[in-house]
N, C-alpha and C positions, 0 to 999 in steps of 0.2 A: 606551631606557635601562631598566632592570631593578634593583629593590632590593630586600634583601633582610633578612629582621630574624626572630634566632632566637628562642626561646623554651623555657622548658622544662624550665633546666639546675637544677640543686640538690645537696643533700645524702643521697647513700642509702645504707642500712647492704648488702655484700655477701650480693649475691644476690636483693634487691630490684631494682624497676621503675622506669624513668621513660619518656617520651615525648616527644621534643623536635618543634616545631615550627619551619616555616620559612616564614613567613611573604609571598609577595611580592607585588610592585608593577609595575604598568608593563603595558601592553594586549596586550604581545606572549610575555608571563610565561609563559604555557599552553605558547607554543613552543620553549620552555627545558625539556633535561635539567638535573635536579640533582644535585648530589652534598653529600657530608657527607663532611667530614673532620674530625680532631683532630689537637689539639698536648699531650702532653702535658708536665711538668716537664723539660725540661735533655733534650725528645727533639724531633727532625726529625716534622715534619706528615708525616700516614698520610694517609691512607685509608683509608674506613671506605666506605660505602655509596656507586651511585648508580641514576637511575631514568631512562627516557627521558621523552619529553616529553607521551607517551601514557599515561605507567605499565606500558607494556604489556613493557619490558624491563627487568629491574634486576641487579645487581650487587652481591654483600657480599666483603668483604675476608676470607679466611679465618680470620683472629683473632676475627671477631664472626658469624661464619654459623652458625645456628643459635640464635641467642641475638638478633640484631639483626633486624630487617625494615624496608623503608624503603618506602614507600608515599606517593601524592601523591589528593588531590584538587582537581583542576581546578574546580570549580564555585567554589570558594573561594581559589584559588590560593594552596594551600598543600602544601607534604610536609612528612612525618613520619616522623621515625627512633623505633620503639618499640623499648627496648630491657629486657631481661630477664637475668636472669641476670648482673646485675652482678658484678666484681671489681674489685678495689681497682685494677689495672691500668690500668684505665678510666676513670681519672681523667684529666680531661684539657678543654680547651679545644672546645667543638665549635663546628664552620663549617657552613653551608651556602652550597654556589654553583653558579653557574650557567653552561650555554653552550648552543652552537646545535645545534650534534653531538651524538651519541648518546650512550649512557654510557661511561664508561671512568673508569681510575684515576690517570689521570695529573693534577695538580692546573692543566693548561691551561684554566682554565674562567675566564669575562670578568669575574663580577662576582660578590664576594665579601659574606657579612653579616660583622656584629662581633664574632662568636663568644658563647656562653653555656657557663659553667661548668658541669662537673660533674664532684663528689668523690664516693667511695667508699671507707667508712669499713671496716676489717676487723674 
């Protein structure tokens, strides 16, 4: 069992920074890719970032490449979506989750957190 609890989310004026955290649980968490997705207003969950289980393979969603990086360290079992270059677009609900398999964008992944907000003000 694997859990997972975001962190992070807030208020930024465009074109400002934030860093969300993903926080997990559970003895086998290391061997979980993750992924970060959003939902945002009256839209269908994306896809946004994911990492493999090593960190050593990751993935960004064209909409946030170059602006986004998603990073984990294992020693703390945590990843981190640093993101940059906000627009108000980007408002949006953020998830992180988890699965056994490598990365990919498809939202098949086992166990989800509760998301944490984040707005971007223009």
């Amino acid at each position: 069992q694997v859990q997972l609890v975001e962190s992070g989310g807030g208020l930024v004026r465009a074109g400002g920074s934030l860093r969300l955290s993903c926080a997990g649980s559970g003895r086998t968490f290391n061997n979980y890719a993750v992924g970060w997705f959003r939902q945002g207003p009256g839209k269908e969950r994306e896809f946004v970032a994911s990492i493999s289980f090593t960190g050593g393979s990751a993935l960004h969603a064209d909409s946030v490449k170059g602006r986004f990086t998603i990073s984990r360290d294992n020693a703390v079992k945590t990843v981190y979506l640093q993101m940059n270059s906000l627009k108000p677009e980007d408002t949006a609900v953020y998830y992180c989750a988890a699965r056994l398999f490598g990365v990919g964008a498809h939202p098949d992944y086992d166990y989800w957190g509760q998301g944490t907000q984040v707005t971007v003000s223009s």
